[in-house]
N, C-alpha and C positions, 0 to 999 in steps of 0.2 A: 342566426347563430351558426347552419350550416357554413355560412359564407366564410364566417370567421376562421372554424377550425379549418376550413378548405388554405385561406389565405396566411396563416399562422400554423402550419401542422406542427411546429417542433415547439409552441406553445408552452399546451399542456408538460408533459417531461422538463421544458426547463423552470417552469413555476412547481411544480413539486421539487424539484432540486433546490431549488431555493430558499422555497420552505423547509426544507430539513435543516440547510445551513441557516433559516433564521432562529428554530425550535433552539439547536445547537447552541449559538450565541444567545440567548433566553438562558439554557440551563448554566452556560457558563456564568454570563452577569449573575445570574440568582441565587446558584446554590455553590459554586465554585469559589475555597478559600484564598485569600493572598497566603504565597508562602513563602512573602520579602518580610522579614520582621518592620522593614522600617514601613513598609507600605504598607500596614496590614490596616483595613475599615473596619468598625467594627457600630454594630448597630446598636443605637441605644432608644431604649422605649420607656418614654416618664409618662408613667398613669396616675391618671388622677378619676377624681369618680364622675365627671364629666365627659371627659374625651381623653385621647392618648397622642401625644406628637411621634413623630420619631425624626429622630438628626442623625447625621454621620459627623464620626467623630474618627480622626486619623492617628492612632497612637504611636508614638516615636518611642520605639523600643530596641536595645541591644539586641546586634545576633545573637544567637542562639547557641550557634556554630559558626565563630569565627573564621574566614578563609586566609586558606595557610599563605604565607607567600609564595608570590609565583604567579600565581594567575594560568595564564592560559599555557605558558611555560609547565608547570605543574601537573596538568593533564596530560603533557605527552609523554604517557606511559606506554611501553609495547601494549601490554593488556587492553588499553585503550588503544591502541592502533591497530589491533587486530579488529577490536568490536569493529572501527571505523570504516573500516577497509571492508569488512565482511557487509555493513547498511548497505556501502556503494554501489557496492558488485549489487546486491540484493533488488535495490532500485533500479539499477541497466538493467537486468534482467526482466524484470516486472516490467518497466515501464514499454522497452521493446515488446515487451508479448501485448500491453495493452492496447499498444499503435499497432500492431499488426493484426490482431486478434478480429478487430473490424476489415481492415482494409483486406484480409484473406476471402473475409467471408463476403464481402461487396462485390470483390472484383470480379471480371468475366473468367471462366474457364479456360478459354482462351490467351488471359494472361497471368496464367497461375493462381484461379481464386475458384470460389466455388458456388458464384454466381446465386445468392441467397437473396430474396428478396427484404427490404426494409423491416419489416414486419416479421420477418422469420427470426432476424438479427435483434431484435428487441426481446422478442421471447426467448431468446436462446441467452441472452445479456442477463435477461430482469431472471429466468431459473437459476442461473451461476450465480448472480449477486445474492438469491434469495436463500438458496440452499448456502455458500459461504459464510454467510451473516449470520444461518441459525446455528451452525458448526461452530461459529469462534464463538458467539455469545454463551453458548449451551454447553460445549466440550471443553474449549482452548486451556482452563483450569485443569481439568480431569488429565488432559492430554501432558503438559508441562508436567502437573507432580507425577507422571507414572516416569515419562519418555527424558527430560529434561529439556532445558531449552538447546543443548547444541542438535542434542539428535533429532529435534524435531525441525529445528533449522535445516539439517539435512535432509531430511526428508522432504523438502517444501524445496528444495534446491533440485532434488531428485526428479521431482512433480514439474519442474519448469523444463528441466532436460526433455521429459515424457511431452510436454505439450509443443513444445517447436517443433520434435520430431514428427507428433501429430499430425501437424498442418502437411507435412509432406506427403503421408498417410493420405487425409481426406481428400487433398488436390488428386493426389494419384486415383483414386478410388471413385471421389466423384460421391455428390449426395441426391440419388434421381429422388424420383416421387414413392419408389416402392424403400421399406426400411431395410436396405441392405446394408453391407459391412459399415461401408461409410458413414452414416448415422453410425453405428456402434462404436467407430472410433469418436465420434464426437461427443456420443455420452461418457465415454471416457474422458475426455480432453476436461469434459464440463465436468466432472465427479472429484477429478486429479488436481483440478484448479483451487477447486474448496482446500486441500490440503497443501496446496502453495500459499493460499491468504495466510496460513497460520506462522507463515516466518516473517512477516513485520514485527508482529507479537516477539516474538521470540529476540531480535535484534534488539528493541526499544528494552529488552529484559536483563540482555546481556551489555549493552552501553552503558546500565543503571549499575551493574552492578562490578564494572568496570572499575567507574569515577574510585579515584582515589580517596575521596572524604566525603558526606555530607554536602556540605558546602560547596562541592567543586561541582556537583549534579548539573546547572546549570547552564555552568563553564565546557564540562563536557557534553549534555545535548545539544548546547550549540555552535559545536565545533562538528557533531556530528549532522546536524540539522543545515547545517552550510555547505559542509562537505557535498551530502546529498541530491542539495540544491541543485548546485553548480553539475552533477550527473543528468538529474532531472531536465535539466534545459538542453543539454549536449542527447541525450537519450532519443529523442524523439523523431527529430532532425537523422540522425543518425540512422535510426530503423526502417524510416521512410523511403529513405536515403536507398537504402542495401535494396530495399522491398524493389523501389521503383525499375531499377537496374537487373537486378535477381529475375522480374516479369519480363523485362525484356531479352532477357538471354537465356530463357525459358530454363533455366537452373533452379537450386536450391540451398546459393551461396546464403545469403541471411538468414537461415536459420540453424544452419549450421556454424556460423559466427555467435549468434546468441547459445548454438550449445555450448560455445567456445569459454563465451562469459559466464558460464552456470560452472564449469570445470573447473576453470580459476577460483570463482568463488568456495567451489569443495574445496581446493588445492588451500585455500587463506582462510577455510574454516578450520582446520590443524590447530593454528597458531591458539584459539578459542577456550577459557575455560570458564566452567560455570562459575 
């Protein structure tokens, strides 16, 4: 069994990944309603005093909420353009700190990283994910009805400005074996991060409440769900891109490009309202 994990190390972590996305798709199929009128299952259970079948039965039923005309025309409201515009930025932002966030910490010192070993970078990942996850599941309510969602938005835009400057911080400073400054900025970096998770929340809040009708909900997540998209693929590429270049010219242009994108994003959180 040694041999295995020796021959397979990134194993374990990808089968619990896994497993969370299969639990996920479980709770979806099971407990998860259709909320297409025409598509909606509905389970039906004939008991008798032997045994009980159950069948699915598909019922063809009128909208609800009829969609206006227009279609996808009909969502392009400023209000909606602003949410959209504000997801995007949202995702270049994020996505760039995620691709860099590792590649900072792997790389040598030597070409602007802070030479962490694998195992440091794991526990440093798995406390961020752990503590963020119990902050939105436990707060992220408390936080919206006090703060609202623009200003919590900002503040999560705030937090990503704080952590690219970070890295500049730690590289400069250096994280030895004894806990000096450097550690300190990173428990910052790692504390400030849990308060950037809370502006997806806040986007997904403000797109919804965007949509012009009921009905257009749809129309509008996925207009905004593609938009994203198409960031998301360009994002990545992009920050690696700055990263690779930035190490060799022993500078600090990428991440001051990504403060660039956190600016704009404040700059197109303006147009926003609850």
């Amino acid at each position: 069994m040694k041999g295995f994990w020796k021959d397979y190390p990134y194993f374990l972590p990808c089968f619990v990944a896994a497993g969370v996305a299969a639990c996920a798709w479980c709770v979806a199929l099971l407990f998860l309603r259709e909320t297409l009128p025409a598509k909606r299952i509905h389970l039906v259970r004939k008991a008798t005093s032997e045994y009980g079948t159950i069948t699915w039965d598909t019922e063809q039923a009128p909208p609800e909420d009829p969609c206006p005309a227009g279609g996808l025309k009909a969502v392009l409201t400023p209000r909606v353009g602003w949410a959209i515009s504000n997801f995007m930025l949202l995702a270049l932002a994020d996505v760039a700190w995620v691709v860099l966030q590792p590649l900072v910490f792997a790389t040598h010192r030597s070409n602007g990283g802070l030479s962490l070993s694998p195992p440091t970078i794991g526990l440093i990942l798995a406390a961020q994910g752990l503590i963020g996850g119990t902050l939105q599941a436990t707060m992220f309510q408390k936080i919206y009805a006090r703060f609202g969602a623009v200003n919590v938005y900002r503040a999560a835009l705030a937090s990503y400005a704080f952590m690219f400057v970070s890295f500049i911080w730690m590289v400069d400073l250096g994280l030895g074996e004894d806990w000096g400054t450097g550690w300190l900025v990173l428990g910052a970096h790692v504390a400030v991060s849990c308060i950037a998770s809370l502006g997806y929340g806040c986007t997904y809040i403000l797109i919804t409440s965007a949509s012009p009708s009921r009905a257009l909900l749809g129309t509008t997540n996925g207009l905004a769900q593609t938009s994203c998209s198409f960031i998301r693929a360009l994002g990545p590429a992009g920050a690696a891109s700055l990263f690779a270049y930035t190490s060799g010219e022993g500078g600090t242009l990428v991440y001051w490009v990504c403060v660039g994108v956190v600016g704009l994003a404040g700059l197109a959180s303006l147009g926003l309202t609850e």
